[in-house]
C-alpha positions in Angstrom: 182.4 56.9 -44.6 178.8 57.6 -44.3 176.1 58.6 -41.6 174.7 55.4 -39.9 171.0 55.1 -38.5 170.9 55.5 -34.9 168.5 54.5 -31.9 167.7 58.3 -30.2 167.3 57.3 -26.1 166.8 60.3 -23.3 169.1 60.1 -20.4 166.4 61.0 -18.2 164.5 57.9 -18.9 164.1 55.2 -16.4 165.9 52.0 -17.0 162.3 50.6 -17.6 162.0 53.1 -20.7 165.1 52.6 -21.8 165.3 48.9 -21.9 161.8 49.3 -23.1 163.5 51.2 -26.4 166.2 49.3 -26.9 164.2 45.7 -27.0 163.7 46.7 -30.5 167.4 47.4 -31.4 169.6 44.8 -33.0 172.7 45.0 -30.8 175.3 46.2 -33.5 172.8 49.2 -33.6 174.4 52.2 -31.9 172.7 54.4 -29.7 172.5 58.2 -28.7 172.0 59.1 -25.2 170.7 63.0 -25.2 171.3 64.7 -22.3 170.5 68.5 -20.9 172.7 69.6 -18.5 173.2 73.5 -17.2 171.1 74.9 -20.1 173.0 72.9 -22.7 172.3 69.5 -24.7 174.8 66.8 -24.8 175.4 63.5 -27.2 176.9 60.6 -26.1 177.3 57.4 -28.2 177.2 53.5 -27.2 176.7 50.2 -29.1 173.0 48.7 -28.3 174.3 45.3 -27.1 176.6 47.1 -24.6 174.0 49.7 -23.5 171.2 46.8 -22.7 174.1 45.3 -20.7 174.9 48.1 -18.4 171.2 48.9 -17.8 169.9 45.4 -17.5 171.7 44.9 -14.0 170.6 48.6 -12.4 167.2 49.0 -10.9 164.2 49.6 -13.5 163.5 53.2 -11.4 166.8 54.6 -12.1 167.4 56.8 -14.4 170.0 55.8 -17.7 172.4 58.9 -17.1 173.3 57.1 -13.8 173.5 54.0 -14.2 176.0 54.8 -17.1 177.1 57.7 -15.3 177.5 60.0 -17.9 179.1 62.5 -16.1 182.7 60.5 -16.1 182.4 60.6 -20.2 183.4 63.4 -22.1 180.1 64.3 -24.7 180.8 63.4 -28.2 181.1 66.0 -31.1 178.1 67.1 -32.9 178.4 68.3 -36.2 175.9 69.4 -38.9 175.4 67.2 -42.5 176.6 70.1 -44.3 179.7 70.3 -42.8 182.6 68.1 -42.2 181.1 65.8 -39.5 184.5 63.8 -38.0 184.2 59.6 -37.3 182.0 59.1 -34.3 180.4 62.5 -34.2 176.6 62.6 -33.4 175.2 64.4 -37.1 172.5 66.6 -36.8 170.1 68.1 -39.2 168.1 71.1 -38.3 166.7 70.1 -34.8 167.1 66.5 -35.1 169.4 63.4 -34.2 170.1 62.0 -37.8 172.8 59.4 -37.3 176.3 58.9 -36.5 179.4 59.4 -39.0 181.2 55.4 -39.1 184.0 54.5 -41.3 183.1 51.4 -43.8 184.4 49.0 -41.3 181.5 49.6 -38.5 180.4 51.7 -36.0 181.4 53.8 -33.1 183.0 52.0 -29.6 182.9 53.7 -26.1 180.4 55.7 -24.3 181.1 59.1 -25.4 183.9 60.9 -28.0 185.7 63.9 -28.6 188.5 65.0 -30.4 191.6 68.0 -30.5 192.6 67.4 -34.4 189.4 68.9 -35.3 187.8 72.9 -35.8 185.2 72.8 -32.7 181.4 71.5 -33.3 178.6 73.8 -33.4 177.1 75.3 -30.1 175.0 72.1 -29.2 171.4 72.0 -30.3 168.1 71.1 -28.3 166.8 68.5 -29.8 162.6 68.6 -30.4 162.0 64.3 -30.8 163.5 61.6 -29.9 163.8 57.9 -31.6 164.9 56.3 -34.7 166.7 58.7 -36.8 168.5 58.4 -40.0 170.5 60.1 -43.1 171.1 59.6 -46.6 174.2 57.3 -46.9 177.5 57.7 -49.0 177.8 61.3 -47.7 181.3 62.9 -48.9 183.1 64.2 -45.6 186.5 63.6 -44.9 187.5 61.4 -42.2 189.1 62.4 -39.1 190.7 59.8 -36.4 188.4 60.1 -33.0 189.7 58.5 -29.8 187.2 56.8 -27.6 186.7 56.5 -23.7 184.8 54.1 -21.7 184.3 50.5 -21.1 181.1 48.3 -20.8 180.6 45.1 -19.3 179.3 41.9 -21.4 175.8 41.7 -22.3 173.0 40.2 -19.9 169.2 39.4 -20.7 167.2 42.3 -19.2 164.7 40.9 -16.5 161.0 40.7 -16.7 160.8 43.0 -14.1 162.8 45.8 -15.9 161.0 45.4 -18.9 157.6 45.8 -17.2 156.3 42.7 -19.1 157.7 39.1 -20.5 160.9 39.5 -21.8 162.5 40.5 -25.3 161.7 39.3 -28.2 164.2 38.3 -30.9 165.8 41.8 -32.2 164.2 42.7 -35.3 166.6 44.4 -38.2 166.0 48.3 -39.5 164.1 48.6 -42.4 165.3 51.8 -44.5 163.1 52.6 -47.5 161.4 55.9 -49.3 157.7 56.1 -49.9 157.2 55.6 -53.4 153.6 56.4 -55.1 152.8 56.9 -59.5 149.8 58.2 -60.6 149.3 60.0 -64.0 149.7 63.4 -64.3 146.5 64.3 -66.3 143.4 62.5 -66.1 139.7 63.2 -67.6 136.7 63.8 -65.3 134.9 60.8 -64.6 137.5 58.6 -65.5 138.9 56.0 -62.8 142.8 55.7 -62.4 145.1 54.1 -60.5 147.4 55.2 -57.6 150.3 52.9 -57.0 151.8 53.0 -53.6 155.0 51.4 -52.2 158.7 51.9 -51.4 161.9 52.5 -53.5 165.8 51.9 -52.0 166.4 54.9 -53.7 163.4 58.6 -53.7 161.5 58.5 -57.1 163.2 60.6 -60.1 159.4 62.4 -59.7 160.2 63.5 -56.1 159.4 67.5 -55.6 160.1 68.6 -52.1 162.0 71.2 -50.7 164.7 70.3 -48.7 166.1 66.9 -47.9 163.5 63.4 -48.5 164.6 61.4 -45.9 164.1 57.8 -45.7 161.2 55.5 -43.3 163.1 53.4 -41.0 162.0 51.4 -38.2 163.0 48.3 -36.4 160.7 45.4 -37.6 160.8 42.2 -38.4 161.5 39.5 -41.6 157.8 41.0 -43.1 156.6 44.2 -42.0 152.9 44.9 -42.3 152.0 48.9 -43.3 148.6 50.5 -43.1 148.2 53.0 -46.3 146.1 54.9 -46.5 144.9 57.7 -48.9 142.4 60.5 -49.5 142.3 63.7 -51.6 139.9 66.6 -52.3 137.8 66.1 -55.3 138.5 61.9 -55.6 136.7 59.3 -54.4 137.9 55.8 -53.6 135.1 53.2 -54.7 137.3 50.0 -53.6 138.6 52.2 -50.5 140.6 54.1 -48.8 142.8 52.1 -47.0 145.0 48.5 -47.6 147.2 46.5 -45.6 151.3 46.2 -47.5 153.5 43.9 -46.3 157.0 43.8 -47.9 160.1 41.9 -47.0 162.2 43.5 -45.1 165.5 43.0 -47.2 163.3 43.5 -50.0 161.2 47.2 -49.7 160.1 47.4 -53.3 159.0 43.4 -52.9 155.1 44.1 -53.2 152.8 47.9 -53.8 149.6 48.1 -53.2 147.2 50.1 -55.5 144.1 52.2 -55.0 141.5 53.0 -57.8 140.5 56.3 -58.0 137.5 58.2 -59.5 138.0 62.1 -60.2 135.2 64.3 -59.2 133.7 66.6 -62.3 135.0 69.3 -63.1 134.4 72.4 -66.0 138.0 73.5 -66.2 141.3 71.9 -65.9 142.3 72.1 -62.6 145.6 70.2 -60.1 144.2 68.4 -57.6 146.1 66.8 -54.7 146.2 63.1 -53.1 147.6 62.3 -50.0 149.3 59.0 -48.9 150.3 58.0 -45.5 152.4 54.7 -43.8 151.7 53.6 -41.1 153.3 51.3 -38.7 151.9 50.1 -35.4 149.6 53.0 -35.3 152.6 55.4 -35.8 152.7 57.4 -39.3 155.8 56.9 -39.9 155.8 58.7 -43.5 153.8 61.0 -46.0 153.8 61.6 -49.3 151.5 63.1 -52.1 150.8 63.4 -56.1 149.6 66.5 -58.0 147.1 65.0 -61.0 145.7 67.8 -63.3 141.9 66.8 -63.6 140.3 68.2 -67.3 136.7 68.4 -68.2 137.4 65.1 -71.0 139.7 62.5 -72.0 143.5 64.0 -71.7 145.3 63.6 -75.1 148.3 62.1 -73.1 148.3 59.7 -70.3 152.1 58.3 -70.3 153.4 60.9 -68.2 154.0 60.7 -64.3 152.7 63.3 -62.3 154.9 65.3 -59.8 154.8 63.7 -56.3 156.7 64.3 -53.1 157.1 62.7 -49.7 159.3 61.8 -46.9 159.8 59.8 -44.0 158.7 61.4 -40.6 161.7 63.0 -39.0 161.9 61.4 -35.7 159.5 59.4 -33.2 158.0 58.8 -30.0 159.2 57.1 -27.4 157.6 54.2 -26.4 154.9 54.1 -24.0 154.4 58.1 -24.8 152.4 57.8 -28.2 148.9 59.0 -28.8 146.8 56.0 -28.8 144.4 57.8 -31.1 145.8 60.1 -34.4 142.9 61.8 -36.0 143.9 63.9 -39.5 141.6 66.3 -40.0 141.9 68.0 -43.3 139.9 71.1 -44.7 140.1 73.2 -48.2 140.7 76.1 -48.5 139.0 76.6 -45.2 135.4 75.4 -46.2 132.9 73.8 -44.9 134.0 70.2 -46.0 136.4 67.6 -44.3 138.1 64.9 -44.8 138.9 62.4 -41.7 141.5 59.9 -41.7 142.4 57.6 -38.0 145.5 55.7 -36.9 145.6 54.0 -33.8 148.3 51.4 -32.7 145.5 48.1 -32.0 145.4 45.8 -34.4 142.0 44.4 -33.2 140.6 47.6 -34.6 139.0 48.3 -37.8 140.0 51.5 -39.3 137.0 53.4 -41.2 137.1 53.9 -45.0 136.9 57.0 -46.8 134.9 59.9 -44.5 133.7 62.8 -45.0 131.4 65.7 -43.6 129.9 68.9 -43.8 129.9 71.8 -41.4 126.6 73.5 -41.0 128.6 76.7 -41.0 129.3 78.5 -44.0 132.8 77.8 -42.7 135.5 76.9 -39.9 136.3 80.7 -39.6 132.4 81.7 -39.3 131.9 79.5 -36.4 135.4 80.6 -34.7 134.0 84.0 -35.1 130.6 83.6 -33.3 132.7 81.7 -31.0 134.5 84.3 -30.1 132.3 86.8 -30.0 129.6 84.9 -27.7 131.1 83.0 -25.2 133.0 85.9 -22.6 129.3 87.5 -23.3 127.2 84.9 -21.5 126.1 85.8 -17.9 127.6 83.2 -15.4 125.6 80.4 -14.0 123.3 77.6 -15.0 122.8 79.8 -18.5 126.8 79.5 -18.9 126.9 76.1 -18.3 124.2 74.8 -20.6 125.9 77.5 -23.3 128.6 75.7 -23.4 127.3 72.0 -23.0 124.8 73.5 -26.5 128.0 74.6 -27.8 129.8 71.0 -27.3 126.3 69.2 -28.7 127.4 71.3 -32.0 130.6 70.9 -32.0 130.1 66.5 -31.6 127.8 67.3 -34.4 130.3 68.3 -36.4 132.5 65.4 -35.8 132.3 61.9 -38.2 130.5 59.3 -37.3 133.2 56.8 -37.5 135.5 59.5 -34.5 133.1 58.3 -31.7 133.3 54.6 -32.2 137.3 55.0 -32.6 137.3 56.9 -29.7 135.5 54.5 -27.6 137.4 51.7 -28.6 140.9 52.9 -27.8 139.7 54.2 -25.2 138.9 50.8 -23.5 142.2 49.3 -24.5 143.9 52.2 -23.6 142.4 51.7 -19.8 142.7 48.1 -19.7 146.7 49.0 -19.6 145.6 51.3 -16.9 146.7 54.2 -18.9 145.3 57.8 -19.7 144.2 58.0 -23.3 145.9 60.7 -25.6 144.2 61.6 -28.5 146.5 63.8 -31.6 145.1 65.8 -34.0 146.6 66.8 -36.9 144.9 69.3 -38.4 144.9 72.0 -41.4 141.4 73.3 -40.0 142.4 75.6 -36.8 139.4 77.3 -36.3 137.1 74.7 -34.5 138.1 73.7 -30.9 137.1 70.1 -30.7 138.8 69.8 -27.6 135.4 71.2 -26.2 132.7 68.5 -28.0 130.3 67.4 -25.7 130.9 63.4 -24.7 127.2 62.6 -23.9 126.1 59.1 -22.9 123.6 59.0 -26.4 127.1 59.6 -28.2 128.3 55.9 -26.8 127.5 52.0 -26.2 129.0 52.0 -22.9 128.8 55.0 -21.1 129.5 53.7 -17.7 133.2 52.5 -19.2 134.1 56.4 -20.6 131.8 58.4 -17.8 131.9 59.0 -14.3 129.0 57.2 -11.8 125.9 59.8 -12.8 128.0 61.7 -15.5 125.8 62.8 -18.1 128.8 63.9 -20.1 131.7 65.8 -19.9 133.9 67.0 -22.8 136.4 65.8 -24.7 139.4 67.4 -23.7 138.7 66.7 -19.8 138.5 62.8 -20.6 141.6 62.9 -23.1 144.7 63.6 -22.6 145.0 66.0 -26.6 147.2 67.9 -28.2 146.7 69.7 -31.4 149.2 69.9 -34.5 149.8 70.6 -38.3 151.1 69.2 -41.1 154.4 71.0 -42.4 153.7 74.7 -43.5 158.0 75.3 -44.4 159.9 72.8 -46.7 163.7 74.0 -45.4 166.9 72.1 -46.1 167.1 71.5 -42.5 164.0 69.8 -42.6 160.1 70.7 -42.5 158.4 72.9 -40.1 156.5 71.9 -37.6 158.4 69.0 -37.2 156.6 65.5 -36.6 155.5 64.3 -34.9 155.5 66.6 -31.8 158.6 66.6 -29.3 158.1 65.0 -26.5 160.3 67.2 -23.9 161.2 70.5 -23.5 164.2 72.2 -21.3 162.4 74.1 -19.0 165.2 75.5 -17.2 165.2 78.8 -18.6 162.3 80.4 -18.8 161.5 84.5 -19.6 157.8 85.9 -18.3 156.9 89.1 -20.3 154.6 91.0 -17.5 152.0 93.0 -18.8 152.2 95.6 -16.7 149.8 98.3 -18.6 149.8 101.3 -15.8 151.3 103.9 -17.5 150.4 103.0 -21.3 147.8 105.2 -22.1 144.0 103.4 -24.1 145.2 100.8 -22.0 143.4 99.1 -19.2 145.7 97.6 -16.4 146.0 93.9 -15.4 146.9 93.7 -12.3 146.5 89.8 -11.8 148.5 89.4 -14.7 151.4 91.1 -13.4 151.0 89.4 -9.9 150.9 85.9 -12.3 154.1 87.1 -14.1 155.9 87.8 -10.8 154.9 85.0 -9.1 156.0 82.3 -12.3 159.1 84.5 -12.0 159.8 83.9 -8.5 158.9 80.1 -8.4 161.0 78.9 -11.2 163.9 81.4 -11.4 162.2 82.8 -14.4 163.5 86.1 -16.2 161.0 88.9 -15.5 160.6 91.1 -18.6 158.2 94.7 -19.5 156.7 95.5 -22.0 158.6 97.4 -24.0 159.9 97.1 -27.1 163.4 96.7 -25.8 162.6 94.0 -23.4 160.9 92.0 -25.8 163.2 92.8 -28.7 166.1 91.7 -27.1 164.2 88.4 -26.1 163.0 87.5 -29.6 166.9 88.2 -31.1 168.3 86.0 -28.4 170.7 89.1 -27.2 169.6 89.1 -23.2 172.1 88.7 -20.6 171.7 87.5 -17.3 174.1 87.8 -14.7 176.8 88.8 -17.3 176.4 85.2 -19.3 174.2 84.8 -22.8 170.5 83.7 -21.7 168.4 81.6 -23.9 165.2 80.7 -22.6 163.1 78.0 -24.0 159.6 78.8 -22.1 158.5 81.7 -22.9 155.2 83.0 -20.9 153.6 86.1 -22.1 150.5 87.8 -19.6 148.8 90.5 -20.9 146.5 92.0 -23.5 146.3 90.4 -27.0 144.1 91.6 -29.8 142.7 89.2 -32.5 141.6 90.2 -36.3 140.1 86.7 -37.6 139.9 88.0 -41.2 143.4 89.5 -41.0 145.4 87.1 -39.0 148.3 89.0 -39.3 146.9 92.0 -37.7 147.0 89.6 -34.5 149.1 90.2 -31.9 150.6 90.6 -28.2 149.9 94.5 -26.7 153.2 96.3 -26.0 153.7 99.3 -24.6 154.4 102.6 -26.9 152.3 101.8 -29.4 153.9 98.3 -30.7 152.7 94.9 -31.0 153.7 91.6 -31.0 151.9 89.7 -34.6 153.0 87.2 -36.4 155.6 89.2 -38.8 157.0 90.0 -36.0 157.6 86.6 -34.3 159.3 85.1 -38.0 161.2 88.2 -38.4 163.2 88.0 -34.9 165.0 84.5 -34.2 164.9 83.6 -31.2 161.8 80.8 -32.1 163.7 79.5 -35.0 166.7 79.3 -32.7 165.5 78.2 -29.7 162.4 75.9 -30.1 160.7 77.0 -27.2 157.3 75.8 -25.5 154.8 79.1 -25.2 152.3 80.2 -23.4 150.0 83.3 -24.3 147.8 84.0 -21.5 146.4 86.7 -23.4 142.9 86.9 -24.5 142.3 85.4 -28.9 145.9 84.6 -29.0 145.2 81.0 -29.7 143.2 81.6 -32.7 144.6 80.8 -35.6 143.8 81.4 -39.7 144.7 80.7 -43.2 147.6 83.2 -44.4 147.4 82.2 -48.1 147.5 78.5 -47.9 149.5 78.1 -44.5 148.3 78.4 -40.7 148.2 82.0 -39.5 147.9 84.1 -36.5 149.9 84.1 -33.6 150.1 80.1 -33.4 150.9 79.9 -36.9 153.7 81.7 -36.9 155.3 80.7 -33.8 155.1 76.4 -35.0 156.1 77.6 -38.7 159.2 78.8 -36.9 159.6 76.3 -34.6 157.9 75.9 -31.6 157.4 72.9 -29.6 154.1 73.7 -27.9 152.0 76.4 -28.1 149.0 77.3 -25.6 146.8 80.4 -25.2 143.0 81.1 -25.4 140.5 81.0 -28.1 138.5 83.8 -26.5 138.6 86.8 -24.2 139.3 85.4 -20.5 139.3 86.4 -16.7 142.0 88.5 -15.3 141.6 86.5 -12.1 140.6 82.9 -13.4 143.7 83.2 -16.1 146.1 84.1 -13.7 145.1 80.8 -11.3 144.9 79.1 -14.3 148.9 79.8 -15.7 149.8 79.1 -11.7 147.8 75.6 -11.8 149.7 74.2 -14.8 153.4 74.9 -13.9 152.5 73.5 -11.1 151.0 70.8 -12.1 153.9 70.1 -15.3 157.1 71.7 -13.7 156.4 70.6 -9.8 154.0 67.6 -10.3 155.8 66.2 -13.2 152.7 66.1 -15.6 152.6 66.3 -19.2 151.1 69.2 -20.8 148.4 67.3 -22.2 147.5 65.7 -18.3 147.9 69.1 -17.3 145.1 70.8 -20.2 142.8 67.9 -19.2 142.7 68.8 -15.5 142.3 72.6 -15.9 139.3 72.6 -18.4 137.9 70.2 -15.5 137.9 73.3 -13.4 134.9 74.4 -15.2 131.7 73.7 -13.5 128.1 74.7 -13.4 128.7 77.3 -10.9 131.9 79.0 -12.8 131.4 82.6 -13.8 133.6 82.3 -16.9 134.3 80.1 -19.7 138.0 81.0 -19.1 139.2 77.5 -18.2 137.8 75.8 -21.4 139.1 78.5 -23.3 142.7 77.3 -23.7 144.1 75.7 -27.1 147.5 73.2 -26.8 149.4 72.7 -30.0 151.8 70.1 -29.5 152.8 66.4 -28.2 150.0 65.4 -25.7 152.6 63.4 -24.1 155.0 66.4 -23.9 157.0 67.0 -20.4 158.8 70.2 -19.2 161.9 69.3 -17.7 164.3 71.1 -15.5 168.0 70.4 -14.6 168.7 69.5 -10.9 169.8 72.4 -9.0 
């Protein structure tokens, strides 16, 4: 038996969405529906063909878990790869949806499965993305006899109108490969090489990673066409950066593309790093990298392969909720240099080559510093508005060239399907807040399309819908950490408020509008009100709180109070309890309720979004939370109102848990709170790590 590739589908979706998904599924595909109900996540299997059947006769409003009516099937069991994982179980690995066990002879029949010969699964996991998943085959579990519920009608062509366009194409195949790149291991100065880049049925005898290398799959068709592209620190690329390789699909290791590099000098031996991306339909849908040892001359050996690693991207985004811009945004070290690379899912445009600029900073850090330091100084008014429109001008400054005409292209696409742009960043720089560069009309060719009738600009983040993320910091067995891309929904029924309620802590000064925000959050959505102490918040963060005599897990977690930020020392950072204690960034990886639980945060507490460079990893408060987890992350970069940052936490579960807005709509209409009459910053000063397409969700009820 081994663990088949699966199609990953929320039951929430519409039929639309769902139809939408499964247009790309050959029908002998099966699929998992994912549904949260009373605080729990449930998995339920069906065959594609039978799926598209039931859904393509129900209204394209309705939502998949009643049409199917998922409540009349019993849930299927869930089991983990390294444990015995029965016939027809969903298999999960870490957070994610990696397949479904099948015997030799096919797949999985029915709508949902369970079993009483076998021990019971593992307490169900929320899941963090959604979309193709996959496993390593030939896995040795033993097999276990599963009866199966449920019957579905024959299959009938979807409508137009369901679909939201023409019709369905013919149902491409799965394409399951590993990235694949050689370069030497030791090159001389000066001297071009060349990096070869492709796939492999099977990950490279060179592969280094930690924890498992998963395979790229994704539904395409006879000849898939992949964007590479590839950039390093100390390399240049004098035939480019990026190349176009199309492989057959039965085929992966069919045709590679190559790159020819030239290694920056260098006076003593030194590794130096290049990374690769793939790309497909403006999705990266893997990464991988190669460690070459650059000397001063010639190396005396040249034979030998250097170490390389790489993996397929666990998970994807459902259709219709991908960015239409990626920016990576890669820094050294934490200098003054960095690197740019784009991906955006429009053919018609043409990515840029190899970029690269200069801060006028000493670094990152020494601009998040002054930052922080000078904004919740300057005196409301005209002087704070034309502060922080000088401090946008510097920040655009900062940003390539190449950004703004990317930027204005998919922008007009992106409104020509009538939808609001998202822009993702992923980022190993965290001190700059690009979210706040100043969009002026000398910045574009067509203003009038981007700006508002007598707009002379506004910034970034009130025009884009963007969300912030990382590359992987943790290489687990269970898969890396932060996961990508970003999830895409959250569980919102359970939520804890920590109320920083600072009367009788001595050095302390109260908050009073941050207890009246924590009591009112906890009022509105049923949230658990929790102090200050160390007992309130230690029993959170080890997931031992009780509610009503039952275990209570909550996966939003909103903290108002004081926080305290040393930029130099990240891990000094932290959340103001009472007694003395603090909550930093040790802390937060030593309990587990983050690694657990995968919850969305929000810090309304003043620096808590900064983050830093612990060794070579993201630090501070938002560091540690997404290196254990997280699934979104928001606080301030500076020190905020009391008053403004209480309205401000009010505003955006209303507008995400009442309006039904993602986070990233949300961000974009609170910084457009700021006006030239506002007597703080506060409303600019918030930081979103995470899916700009993310949605909190609650059960009915």
């Amino acid at each position: 038996m081994r663990c088949a590739p699966v199609m990953v589908i929320r039951a929430s979706s519409t039929v639309r969405q769902g139809l939408r998904q499964l247009q790309e599924v050959p029908d002998d595909v099966d699929v998992v529906l994912i549904r949260e109900h009373d605080g729990e996540v449930l998995y339920y299997v069906f065959r594609a063909s039978r799926l598209r059947a039931r859904l393509a006769r129900a209204r394209p409003d309705a939502a998949v878990a009643a049409v199917v009516h998922l409540g009349e099937y019993e849930p299927s069991v869930a089991g983990r790869l390294d444990s015995a994982a029965p016939v027809g179980s969903v298999v999960l690995e870490g957070q994610q949806v990696v397949g479904v066990m099948v015997d030799e002879r096919g797949g999985v029949r029915g709508g949902g499965a369970t079993t009483k010969t076998v021990e019971p699964p593992p307490p169900p996991m929320r899941v963090g993305t959604h979309g193709p998943a996959f496993a390593p085959e030939g896995l040795d579990l033993p097999t276990f006899e599963i009866p199966t519920r449920g019957s579905h009608p024959t299959p009938e062509a979807a409508t137009a109108e369901q679909l939201g366009a023409e019709g369905p194409a013919a149902p491409p195949g799965l394409f399951r490969a590993y990235p694949d790149v050689t370069a030497p291991a030791r090159v001389g100065a000066g001297d071009t090489f060349t990096l070869s880049v492709g796939f492999s049925r099977e990950s490279s005898p060179t592969m280094r990673i930690e924890g498992p290398v998963v395979p790229i799959i994704v539904a395409v068709g006879p000849q898939p066409e992949f964007v590479i592209q590839v950039t390093g620190f100390g390399f240049t690329f004098p035939e480019g950066i990026q190349k176009a390789l199309t492989v057959d699909r039965n085929d992966p290791e069919s045709h590679r593309v190559e790159f020819t590099v030239l290694p920056d000098a260098t006076e003593v031996a030194a590794p130096r790093f290049l990374e690769v991306s793939y790309e497909f339909e403006g999705v990266v849908v893997g990464r991988a990298w190669a460690q070459v040892q650059v000397v001063p001359g010639a190396p005396a050996e040249t034979a030998t392969l250097a170490v390389v690693g790489g993996s397929g991207v666990m998970g994807s985004v459902t259709p219709g909720e991908g960015p239409h811009l990626t920016v990576d945004i890669f820094s050294r070290g934490g200098d003054n240099v960095l690197r740019w690379r784009f991906h955006c899912p429009y053919p018609e445009i043409q990515r840029p080559g190899e970029v690269t600029t200069t801060l006028q900073d000493h670094s990152a850090q020494s601009f998040a510093v002054q930052l922080m330091r000078q904004v919740p100084n300057i005196p409301p008014g005209e002087f704070l508005a034309a502060s922080m429109r000088g401090l946008g001008d510097q920040i655009a400054d900062a940003m390539a060239d190449e950004f703004w005409t990317m930027m204005e292209q998919t922008w007009k696409l992106a409104h020509d399907k009538g939808e609001q742009p998202r822009l993702q960043i992923t980022t190993t720089e965290p001190w700059i807040p690009w979210e706040l560069a100043w969009v002026g009309r000398e910045r574009l060719s067509e203003p009038d399309g981007l700006l508002a009738t007598g707009s002379d600009g506004a910034t970034l983040g009130e025009l884009w819908q963007i969300g912030r993320w990382t590359t992987p910091t943790r290489h687990l067995p269970s898969g890396d950490v932060p996961a990508s891309p970003p999830a895409t929904t959250v569980d919102a029924t359970e939520m804890a408020v920590i109320i920083g309620n600072y009367d009788r802590t001595p050095g302390i000064a109260p908050l009073p509008n941050a207890v009246a925000e924590g009591n009112e959050i906890a009022m509105a959505y049923g949230a658990m009100p929790l102090g200050i102490s160390d007992a309130d918040v230690a029993a959170l963060m080890d997931c031992t709180l009780q509610r009503d005599g039952e275990a209570f897990t909550p996966t939003v977690i909103h903290f108002a109070g004081h926080g305290r930020t040393d930029v130099a020392n990240p891990q000094f950072t932290g959340l103001v309890l009472a007694g003395g204690y603090k909550l930093d960034p040790w802390v937060v990886r030593g309990f587990r309720a983050v690694e657990e639980q995968h919850p969305f945060v929000f810090l309304n507490a003043c620096e808590a979004g900064v983050g830093g460079e612990t060794l070579i990893t993201l630090g501070g408060l938002v560091g540690a939370f997404l290196a254990e987890g997280a699934r979104g992350f928001i606080a301030p970069l500076w020190r905020v109102d009391d008053i403004e940052a209480h309205d401000i936490a009010i505003e955006f579960y209303r507008r995400t848990l009442d309006e039904g807005q993602t986070v990233g709509e949300a961000m974009r209409g609170i910084r457009g709170r700021f006006r030239s009459g506002s007597g703080s910053a506060t409303a600019l000063a918030y930081v979103f790590y995470g899916n700009p397409a993310l949605r909190l969700q609650r059960s009915a009820g």
